[in-house]
C-alpha positions as CSV (number, residue, x, y, z in Angstrom):
1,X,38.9,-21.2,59.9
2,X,39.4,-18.1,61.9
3,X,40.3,-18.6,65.5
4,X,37.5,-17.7,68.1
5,X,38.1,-14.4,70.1
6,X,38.3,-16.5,73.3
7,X,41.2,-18.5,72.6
8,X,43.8,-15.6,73.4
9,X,43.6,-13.4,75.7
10,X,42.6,-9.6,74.7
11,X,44.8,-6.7,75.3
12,X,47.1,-8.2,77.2
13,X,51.0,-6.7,76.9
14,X,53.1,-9.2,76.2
15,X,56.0,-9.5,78.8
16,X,59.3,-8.2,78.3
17,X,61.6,-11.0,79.4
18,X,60.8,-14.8,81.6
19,X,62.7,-12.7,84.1
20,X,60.2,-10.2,84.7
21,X,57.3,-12.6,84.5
22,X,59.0,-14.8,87.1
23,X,59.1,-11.2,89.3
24,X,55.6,-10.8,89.0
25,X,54.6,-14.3,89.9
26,X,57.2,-14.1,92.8
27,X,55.0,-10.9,94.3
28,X,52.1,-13.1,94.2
29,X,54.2,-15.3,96.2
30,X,54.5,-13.0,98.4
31,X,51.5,-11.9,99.6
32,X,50.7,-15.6,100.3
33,X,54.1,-16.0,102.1
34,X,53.3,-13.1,104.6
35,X,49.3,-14.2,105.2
36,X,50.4,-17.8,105.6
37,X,53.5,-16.2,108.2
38,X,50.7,-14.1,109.6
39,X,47.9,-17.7,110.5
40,X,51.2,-19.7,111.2
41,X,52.4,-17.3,113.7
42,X,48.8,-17.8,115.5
43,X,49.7,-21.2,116.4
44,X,53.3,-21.2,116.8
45,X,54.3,-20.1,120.7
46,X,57.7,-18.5,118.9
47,X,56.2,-15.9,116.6
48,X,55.8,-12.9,118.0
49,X,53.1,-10.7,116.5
50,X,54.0,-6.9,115.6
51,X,51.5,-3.5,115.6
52,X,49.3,-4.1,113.0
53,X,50.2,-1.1,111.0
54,X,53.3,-3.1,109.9
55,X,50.9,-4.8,107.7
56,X,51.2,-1.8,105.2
57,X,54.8,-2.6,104.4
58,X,54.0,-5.7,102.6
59,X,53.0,-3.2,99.5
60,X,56.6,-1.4,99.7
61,X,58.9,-4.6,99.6
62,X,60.8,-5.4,96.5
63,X,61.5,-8.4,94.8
64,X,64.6,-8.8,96.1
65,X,63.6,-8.5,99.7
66,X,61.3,-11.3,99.2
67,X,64.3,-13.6,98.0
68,X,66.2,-12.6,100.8
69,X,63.2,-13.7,103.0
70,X,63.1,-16.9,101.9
71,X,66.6,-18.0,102.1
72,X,66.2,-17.2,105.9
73,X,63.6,-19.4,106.6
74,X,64.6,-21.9,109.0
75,X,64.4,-25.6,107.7
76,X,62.4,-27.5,109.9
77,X,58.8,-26.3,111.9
78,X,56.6,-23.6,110.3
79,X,59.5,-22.4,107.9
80,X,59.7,-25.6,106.2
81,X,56.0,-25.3,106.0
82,X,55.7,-22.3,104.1
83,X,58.8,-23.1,101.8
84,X,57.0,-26.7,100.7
85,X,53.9,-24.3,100.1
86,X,56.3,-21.9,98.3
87,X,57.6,-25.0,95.9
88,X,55.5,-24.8,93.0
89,X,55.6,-27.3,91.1
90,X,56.9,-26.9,86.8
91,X,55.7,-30.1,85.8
92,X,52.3,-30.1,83.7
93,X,49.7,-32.4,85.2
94,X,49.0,-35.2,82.7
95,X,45.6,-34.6,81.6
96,X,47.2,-31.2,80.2
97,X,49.9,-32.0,78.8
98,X,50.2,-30.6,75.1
99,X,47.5,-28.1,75.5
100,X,47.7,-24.8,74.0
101,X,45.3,-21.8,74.6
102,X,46.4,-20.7,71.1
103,X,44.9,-23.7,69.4
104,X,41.2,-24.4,68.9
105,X,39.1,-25.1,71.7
106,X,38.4,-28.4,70.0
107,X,41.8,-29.6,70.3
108,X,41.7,-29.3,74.0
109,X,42.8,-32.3,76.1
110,X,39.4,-33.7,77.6
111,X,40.2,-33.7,80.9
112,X,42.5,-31.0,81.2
113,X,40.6,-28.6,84.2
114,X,42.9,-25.6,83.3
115,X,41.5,-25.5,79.5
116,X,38.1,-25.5,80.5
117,X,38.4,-23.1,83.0
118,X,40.4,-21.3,80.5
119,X,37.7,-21.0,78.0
120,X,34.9,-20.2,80.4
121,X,36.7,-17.3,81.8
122,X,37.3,-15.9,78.2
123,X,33.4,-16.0,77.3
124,X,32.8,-14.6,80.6
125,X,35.6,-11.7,80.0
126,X,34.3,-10.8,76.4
127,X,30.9,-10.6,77.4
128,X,32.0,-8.1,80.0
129,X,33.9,-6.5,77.4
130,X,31.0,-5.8,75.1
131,X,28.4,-5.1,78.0
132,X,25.6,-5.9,75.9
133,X,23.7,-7.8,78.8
134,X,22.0,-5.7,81.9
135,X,24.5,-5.0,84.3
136,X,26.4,-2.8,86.9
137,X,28.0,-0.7,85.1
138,X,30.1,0.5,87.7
139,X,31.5,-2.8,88.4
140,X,32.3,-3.3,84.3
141,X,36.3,-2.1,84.8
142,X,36.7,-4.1,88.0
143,X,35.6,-7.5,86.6
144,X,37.0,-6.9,83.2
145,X,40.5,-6.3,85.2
146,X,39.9,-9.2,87.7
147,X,38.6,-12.0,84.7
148,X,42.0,-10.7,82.7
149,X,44.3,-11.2,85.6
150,X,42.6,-14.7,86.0
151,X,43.1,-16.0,82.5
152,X,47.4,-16.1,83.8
153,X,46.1,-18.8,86.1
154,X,44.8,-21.3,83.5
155,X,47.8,-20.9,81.6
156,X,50.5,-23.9,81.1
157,X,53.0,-24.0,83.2
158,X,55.7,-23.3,80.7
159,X,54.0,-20.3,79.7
160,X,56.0,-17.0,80.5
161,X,52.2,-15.5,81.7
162,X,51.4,-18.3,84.2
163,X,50.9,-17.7,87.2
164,X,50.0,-19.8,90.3
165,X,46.4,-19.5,92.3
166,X,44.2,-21.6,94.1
167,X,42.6,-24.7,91.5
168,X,39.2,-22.6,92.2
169,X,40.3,-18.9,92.9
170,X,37.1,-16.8,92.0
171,X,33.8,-16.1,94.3
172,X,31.3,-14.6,91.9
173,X,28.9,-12.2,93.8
174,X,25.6,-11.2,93.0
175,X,24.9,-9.5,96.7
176,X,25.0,-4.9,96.1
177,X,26.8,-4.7,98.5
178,X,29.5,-6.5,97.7
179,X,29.5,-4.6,94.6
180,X,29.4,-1.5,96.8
181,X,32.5,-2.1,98.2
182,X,34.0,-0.6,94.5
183,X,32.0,2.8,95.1
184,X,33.5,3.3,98.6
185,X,30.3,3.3,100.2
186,X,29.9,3.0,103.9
187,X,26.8,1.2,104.6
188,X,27.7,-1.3,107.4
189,X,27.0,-4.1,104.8
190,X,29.9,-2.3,102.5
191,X,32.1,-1.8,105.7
192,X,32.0,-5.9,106.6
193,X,32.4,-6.6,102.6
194,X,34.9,-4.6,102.1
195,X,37.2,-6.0,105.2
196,X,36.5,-9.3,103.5
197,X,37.4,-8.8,100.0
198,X,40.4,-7.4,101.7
199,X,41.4,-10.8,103.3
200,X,40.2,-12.7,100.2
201,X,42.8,-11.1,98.3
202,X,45.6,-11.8,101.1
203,X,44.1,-15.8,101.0
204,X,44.7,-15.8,97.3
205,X,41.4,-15.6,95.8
206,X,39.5,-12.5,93.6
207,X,35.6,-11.7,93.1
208,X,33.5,-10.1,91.1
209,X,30.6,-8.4,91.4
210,X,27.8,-8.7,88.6
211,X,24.1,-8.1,88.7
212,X,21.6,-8.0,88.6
213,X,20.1,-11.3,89.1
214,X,19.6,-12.6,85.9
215,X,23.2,-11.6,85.0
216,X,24.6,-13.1,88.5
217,X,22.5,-16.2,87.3
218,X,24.0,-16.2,84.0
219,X,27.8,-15.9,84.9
220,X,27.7,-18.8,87.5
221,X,26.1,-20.6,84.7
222,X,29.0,-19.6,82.4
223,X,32.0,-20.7,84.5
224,X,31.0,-23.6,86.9
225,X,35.0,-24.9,86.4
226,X,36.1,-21.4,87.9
227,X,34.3,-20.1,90.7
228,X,35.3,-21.4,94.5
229,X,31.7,-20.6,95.4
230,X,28.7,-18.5,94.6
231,X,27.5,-15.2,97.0
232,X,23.9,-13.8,96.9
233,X,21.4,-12.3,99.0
234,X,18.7,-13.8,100.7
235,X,16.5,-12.5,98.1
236,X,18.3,-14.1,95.4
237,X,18.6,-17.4,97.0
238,X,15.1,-17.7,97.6
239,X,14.3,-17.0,94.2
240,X,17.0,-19.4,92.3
241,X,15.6,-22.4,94.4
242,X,12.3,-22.0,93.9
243,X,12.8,-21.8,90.4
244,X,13.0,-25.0,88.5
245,X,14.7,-22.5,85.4
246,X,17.8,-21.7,88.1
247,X,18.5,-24.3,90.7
248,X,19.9,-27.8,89.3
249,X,17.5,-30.1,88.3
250,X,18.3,-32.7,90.8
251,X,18.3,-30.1,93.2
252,X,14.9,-28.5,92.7
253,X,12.2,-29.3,95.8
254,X,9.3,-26.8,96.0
255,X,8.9,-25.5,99.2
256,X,5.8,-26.8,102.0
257,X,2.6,-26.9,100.8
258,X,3.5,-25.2,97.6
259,X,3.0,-25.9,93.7
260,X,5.3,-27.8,92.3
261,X,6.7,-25.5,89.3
262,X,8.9,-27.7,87.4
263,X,6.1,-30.0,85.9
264,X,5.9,-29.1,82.1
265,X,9.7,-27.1,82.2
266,X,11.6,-28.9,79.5
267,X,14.6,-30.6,80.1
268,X,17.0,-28.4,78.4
269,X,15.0,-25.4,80.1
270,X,16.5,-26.5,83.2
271,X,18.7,-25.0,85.7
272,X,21.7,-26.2,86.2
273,X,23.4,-24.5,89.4
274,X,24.4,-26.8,92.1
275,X,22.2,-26.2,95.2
276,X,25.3,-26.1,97.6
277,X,27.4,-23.6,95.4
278,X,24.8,-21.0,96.6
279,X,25.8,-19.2,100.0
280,X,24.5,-16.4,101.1
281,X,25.3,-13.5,102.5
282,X,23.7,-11.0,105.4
283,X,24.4,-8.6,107.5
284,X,21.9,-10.0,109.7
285,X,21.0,-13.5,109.3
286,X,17.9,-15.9,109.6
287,X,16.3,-14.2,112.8
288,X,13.8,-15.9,114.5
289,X,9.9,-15.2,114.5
290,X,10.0,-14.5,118.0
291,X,12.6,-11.7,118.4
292,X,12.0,-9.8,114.8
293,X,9.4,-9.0,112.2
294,X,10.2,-11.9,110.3
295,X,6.7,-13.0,110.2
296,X,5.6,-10.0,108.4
297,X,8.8,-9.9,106.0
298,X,9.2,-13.7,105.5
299,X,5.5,-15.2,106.6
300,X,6.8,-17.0,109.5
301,X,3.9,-18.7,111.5
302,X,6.3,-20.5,114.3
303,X,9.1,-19.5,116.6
304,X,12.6,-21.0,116.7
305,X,15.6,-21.4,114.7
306,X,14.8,-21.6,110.4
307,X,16.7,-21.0,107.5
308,X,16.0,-18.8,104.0
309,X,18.7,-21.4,102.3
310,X,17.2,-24.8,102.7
311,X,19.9,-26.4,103.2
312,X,20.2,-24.7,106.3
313,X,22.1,-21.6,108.3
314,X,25.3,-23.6,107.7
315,X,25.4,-21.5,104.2
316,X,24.5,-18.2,105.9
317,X,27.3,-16.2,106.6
318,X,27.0,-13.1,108.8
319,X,29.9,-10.4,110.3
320,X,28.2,-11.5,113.6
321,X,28.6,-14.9,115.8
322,X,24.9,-15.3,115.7
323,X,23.1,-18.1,117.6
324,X,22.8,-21.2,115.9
325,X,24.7,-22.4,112.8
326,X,25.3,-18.8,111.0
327,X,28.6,-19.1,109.6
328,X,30.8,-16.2,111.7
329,X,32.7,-14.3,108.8
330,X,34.2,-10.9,111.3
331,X,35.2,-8.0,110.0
332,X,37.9,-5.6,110.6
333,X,38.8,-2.1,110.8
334,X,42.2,-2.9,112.6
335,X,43.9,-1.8,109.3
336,X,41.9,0.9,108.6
337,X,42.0,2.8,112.0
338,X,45.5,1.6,113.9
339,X,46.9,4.3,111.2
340,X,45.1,6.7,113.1
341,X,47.4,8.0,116.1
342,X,45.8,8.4,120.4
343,X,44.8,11.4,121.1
344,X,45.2,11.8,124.4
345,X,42.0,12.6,126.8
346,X,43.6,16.1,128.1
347,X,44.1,17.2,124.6
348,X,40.5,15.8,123.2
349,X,37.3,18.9,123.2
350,X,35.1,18.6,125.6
351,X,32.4,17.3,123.7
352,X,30.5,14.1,122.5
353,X,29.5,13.5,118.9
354,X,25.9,12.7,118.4
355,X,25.8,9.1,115.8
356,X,23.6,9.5,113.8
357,X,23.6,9.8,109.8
358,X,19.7,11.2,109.1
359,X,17.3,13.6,111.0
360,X,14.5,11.0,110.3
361,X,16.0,8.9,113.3
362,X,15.1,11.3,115.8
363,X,11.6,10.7,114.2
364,X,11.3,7.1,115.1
365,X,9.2,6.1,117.7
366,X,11.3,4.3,119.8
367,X,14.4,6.4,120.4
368,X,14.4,9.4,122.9
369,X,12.3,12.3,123.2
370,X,13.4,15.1,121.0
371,X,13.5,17.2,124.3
372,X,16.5,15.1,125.5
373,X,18.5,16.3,122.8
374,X,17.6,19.7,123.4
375,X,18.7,19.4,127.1
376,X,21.8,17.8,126.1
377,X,23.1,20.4,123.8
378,X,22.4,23.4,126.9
379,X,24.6,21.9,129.1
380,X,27.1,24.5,129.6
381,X,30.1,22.4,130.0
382,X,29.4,19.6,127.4
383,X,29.4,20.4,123.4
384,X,27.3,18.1,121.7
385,X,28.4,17.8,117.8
386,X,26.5,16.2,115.2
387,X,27.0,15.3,111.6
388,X,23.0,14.6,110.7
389,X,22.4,15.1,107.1
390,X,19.0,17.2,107.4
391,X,15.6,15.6,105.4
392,X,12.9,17.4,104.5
393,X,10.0,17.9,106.8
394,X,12.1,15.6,109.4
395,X,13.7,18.9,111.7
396,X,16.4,18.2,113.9
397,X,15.8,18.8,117.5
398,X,15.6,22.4,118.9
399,X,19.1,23.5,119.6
400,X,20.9,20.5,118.0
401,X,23.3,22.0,115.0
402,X,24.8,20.2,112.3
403,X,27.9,19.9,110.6
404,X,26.8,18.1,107.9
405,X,27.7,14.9,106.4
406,X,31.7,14.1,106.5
407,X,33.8,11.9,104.8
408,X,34.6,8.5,106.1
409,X,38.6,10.1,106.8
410,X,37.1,13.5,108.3
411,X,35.1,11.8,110.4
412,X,37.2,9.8,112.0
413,X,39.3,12.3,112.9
414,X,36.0,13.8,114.7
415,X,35.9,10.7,116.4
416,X,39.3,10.8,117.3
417,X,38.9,14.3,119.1
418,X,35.8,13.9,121.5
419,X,35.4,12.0,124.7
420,X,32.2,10.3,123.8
421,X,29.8,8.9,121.1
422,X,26.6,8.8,121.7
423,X,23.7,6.4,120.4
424,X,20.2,8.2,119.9
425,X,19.3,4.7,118.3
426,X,19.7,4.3,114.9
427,X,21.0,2.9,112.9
428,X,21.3,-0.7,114.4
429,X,24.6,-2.8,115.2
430,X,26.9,0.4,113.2
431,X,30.5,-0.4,112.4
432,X,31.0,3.3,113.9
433,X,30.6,1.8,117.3
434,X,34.1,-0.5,116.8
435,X,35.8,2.8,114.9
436,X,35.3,4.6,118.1
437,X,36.4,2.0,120.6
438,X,39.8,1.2,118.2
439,X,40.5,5.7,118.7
440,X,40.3,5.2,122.8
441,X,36.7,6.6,122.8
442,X,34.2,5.5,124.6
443,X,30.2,4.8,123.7
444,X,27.3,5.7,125.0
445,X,24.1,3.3,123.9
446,X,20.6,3.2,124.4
447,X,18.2,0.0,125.5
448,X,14.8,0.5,124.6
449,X,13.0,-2.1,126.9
450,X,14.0,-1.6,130.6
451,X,13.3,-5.7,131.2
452,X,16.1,-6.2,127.8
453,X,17.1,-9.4,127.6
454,X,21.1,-9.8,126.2
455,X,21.3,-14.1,126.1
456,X,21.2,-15.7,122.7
457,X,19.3,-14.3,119.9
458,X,18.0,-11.2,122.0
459,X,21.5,-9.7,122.0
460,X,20.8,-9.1,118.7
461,X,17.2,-8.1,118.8
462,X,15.6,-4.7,118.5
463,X,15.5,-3.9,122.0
464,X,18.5,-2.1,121.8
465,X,20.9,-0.1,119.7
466,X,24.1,-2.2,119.5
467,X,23.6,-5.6,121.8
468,X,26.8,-6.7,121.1
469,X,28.4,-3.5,121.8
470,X,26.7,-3.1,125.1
471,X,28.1,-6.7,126.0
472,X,31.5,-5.0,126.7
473,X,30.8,-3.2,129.2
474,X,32.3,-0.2,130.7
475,X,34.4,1.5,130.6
476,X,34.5,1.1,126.9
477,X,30.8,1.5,126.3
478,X,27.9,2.8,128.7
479,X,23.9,2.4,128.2
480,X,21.0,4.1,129.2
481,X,17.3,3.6,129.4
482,X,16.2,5.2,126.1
483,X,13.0,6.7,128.1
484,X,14.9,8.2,130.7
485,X,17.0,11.5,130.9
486,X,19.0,11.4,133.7
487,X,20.0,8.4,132.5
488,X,21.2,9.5,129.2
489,X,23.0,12.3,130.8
490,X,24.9,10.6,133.6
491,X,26.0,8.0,131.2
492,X,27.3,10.6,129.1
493,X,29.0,12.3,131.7
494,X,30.9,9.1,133.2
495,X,32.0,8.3,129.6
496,X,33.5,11.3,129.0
497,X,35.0,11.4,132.6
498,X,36.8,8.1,131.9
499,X,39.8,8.0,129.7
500,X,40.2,4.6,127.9
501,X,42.9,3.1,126.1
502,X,42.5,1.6,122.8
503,X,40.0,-1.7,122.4
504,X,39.7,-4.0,119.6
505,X,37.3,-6.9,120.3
506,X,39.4,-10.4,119.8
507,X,37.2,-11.5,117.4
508,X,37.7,-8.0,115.3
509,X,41.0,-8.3,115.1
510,X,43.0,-9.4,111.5
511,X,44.3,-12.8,112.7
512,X,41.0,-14.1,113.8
513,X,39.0,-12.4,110.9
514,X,41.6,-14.1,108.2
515,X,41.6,-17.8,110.1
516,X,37.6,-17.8,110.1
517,X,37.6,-16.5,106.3
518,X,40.4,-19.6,105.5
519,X,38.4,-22.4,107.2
520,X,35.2,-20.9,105.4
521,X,36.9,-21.4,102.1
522,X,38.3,-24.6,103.1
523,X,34.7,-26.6,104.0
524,X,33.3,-28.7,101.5
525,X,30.4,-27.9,100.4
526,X,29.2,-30.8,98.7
527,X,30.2,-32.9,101.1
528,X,28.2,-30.8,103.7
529,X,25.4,-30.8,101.2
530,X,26.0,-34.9,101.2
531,X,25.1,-35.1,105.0
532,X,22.1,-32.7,105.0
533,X,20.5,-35.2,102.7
534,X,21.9,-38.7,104.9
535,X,20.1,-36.7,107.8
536,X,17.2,-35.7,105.9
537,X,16.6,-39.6,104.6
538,X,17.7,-39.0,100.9
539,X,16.3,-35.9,100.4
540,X,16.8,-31.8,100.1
541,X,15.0,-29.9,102.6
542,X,12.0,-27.5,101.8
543,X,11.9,-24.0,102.6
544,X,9.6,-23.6,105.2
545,X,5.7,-22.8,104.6
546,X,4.3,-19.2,103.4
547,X,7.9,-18.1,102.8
548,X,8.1,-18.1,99.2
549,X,4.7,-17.2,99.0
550,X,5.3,-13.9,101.6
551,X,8.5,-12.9,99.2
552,X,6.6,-12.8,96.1
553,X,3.4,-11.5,98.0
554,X,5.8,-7.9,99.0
555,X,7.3,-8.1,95.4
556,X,11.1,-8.7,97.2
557,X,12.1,-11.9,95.3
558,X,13.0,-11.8,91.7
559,X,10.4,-12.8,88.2
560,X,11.3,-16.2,87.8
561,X,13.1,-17.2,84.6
562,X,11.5,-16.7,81.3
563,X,9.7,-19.5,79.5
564,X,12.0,-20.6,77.0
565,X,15.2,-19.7,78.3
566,X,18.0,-22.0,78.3
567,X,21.0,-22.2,80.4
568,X,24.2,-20.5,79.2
569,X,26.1,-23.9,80.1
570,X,29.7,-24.2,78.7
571,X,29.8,-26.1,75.4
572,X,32.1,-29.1,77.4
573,X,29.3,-28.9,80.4
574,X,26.4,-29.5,78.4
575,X,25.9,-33.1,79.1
576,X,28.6,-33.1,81.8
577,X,27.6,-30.7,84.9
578,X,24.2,-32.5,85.1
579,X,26.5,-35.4,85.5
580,X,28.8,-34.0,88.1
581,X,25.9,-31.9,90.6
């Protein structure tokens, strides 16, 4: 009987000696060494914490150095603590023992984890290979690369390819922009994604990106032994947990007042993904009715605090401490920009950079007067710059030049070089704002409502261009009255008056981003998911009324599951992950 494709892995060089596998491993090591060092060091009153721009040394250190490393460790206190983490253990659990990946996956042990999560990473991995499904294609190489580098995890311990990882070490994505963060994009979605795929990687653990939804749907199906947790949008989740073909069984609820959609779905047409593996996230969270247009987008008839995951904002995470229970995953750019040296404020142009990407902004009803930025740029001594990427039959202001659309490096060299940047307001809550702040120069934002309210939810409302940014204060950032020019202008002309030394919010900063990003993979979801439904007397909470009506209404949440379909479960999971959910 030939041997399935899936039992070995594909294309994979076989190594040239123990020794150079154990180097390998011993890398991995050490990239968990220095980010366990770096969230040790937060607590411990001895460790002193260098410039962050250190951080790029951990890709130039050798093997050796690493050994060297941790024979200096001290004994006792944090070093001990890292070297018991660093003692991996060469002893086969027992429900492994004898297993072979080259044998037959009907000779694997039972209850051996690592051959079942073996297996469903190879399915997943030659499916990716042939690309016969709809897909991404742009994320193909990445998860074919990622999936490969996995299969070394499930090996056996005697295995010259093993390598250690977390028991769970993969979060399978299904949210763009996520998948962005491959393209180099520079939405701020892709900007917050891509800081924390950056700190997964330091923590240990890898994602891919697939979609669209059906093939998001079908991978988590795939591997339920290998994935730490599942990402989506808020689009996505709605539509999984509505629909009786995606959400587990014993997990399905139709929302208020809505038809109940599993009556007449077969058993074995059944979903099978766990309610509480799903977590979403958004760049800007479950806002209330009150301070959004969430009653036109979502079909929200009551003010106050809700939820698009019904299990609640618990399993929202956002780059923002929002109010309620939003899960605060930060971002950071401390990385990226503490690279970049000071220009000092004798040496900068005399100018202020305009931020905005697109000449439709100056279009929108809210922001400023075109006239404004037509004063602005005829003041003799202030240049005002601008990188606006022109749209057709949306002119730029009289007298406002452009020069064009830069690259994310050019233009933070821009930023680097003027006194100011300046808000016209849009787009909302940009990254840009932090970029600037991190090069020592200061920002300039607009309020549009001259009663603005900055407590709880409203610092994050519409009424102004970056809430949270304006919360700083000056002299890092400076607002104005978006209706008012002398406003705008004096507030330009103090910022650019007033030198400032570099500022990275606490919260923005790597330490803090990497300890909320480890105590967000540490929770336990099902035990979470345990308590919603003690507090909810035994049972899963329904989306609120009208919202799964409104998605489908505006043609945002996806075409339920085809009649017929049935899940793409794991041989061994058949019977089992109904079980086990």
């Amino acid at each position: 009987m030939p041997v399935p494709r899936w039992t070995r892995p594909p294309k994979i060089n076989i190594p040239i000696s123990r020794t150079y596998s154990q180097k390998r491993n011993l890398c991995f090591m050490v990239l968990a060494l220095f980010t366990i060092l770096f969230l040790l060091g937060l607590l411990h009153p001895t460790v002193q914490h260098g410039p962050l721009e250190h951080l790029d040394r951990l890709k130039e250190w050798s093997t050796d150095k690493a050994q060297n490393l941790v024979q200096v460790l001290p004994e006792e206190g944090w070093g001990g603590t890292v070297k018991d983490w660093l003692d991996i253990p060469h002893n086969e659990s027992g429900e492994c023992k004898g297993w072979d990946p080259k044998s037959l996956e009907e000779n694997d042990p039972v209850d051996c984890l690592k051959a079942r999560q073996y297996r469903q990473t190879m399915r997943v991995l030659e499916r990716e290979e042939k690309s016969e499904h709809d897909h991404w294609y742009f994320t193909k190489q990445h998860n074919i690369d990622t999936l490969r580098d996995l299969t070394f995890c499930f090996l056996p311990i005697t295995d010259a390819n093993w390598m250690p990882c977390h028991e769970k070490p993969l979060i399978v994505s299904g949210w763009w922009y996520t998948a962005e963060v491959i393209t180099g994009a520079t939405t701020g979605e892709v900007i917050w994604q891509g800081s924390v795929v950056k700190q997964l990687k330091m923590l240990g653990y890898s994602f891919i990106a697939v979609g669209p939804y059906v093939n998001w749907i079908e991978v988590a199906e795939m591997m339920p032994d290998v994935y730490h947790l599942l990402w989506s949008s808020d689009l996505d989740t709605v539509s999984c947990v509505t629909d009786p073909r995606c959400i587990a069984k014993e997990h399905y609820i139709p929302p208020e007042d809505a038809e109940d959609l599993s009556i007449g779905v077969p058993d074995e047409e059944r979903g099978v993904i766990p309610i509480w593996a799903l977590n979403i996230v958004d760049y800007w969270g479950a806002r209330p009715r009150e301070m959004s247009n969430n009653h036109y987008w979502w079909g929200l008839s009551e003010d106050g605090d809700w939820s698009y995951h019904p299990l609640g904002q618990e399993w929202i995470a956002t780059p923002w401490p929002l109010p309620g229970n939003h899960y605060h995953l930060p971002y950071t750019i401390e990385e990226y920009c503490m690279k970049m040296p000071i220009t000092p404020h004798e040496e900068r142009k005399d100018a202020a950079l305009l931020l905005a990407k697109r000449s439709a902004y100056f279009h929108y009803p809210y922001v400023s007067p075109a006239s404004f930025w037509t004063n602005l740029s005829q003041i003799p001594d202030l240049e005002l710059l601008s990188t606006v990427e022109e749209e057709e039959g949306k002119p730029l202001p009289e007298g406002l030049q452009t020069m064009g659309r830069q690259s994310r490096e050019d233009y933070e060299v821009l930023v680097g070089n003027v006194k100011a940047l300046v808000g016209m307001g849009a787009p909302p809550i940009s990254p840009s704002i932090y970029s600037s702040l991190c090069q020592a120069t200061p920002v300039v934002i607009p309020y549009f409502q001259e009663d603005y309210r900055m407590d709880g939810w409203w610092l994050y409302s519409s009424w102004s261009q970056h809430g949270p940014a304006i919360a700083i204060g000056e002299p890092y950032v400076y607002k104005y009255y978006a209706q008012n020019y002398t406003d705008l202008e004096h507030a330009v002309r103090r910022a650019m008056a007033t030198p400032i030394d570099r500022f990275i919010p606490e919260d923005m900063k790597l330490p803090y981003a990497l300890s909320q990003l480890s105590k967000y993979l540490s929770r336990d979801l099902k035990g979470m998911f345990d308590k919603v439904i003690l507090d909810n007397e035994g049972n899963i909470p329904r989306l609120k009324k009208g919202v799964q009506e409104r998605c489908y209404e505006l043609k945002r949440c996806r075409d339920p599951l085809t009649k017929g379909r049935v899940p793409s479960t794991p041989p061994d999971r058949v019977t089992r992950h109904v079980i086990e959910i």
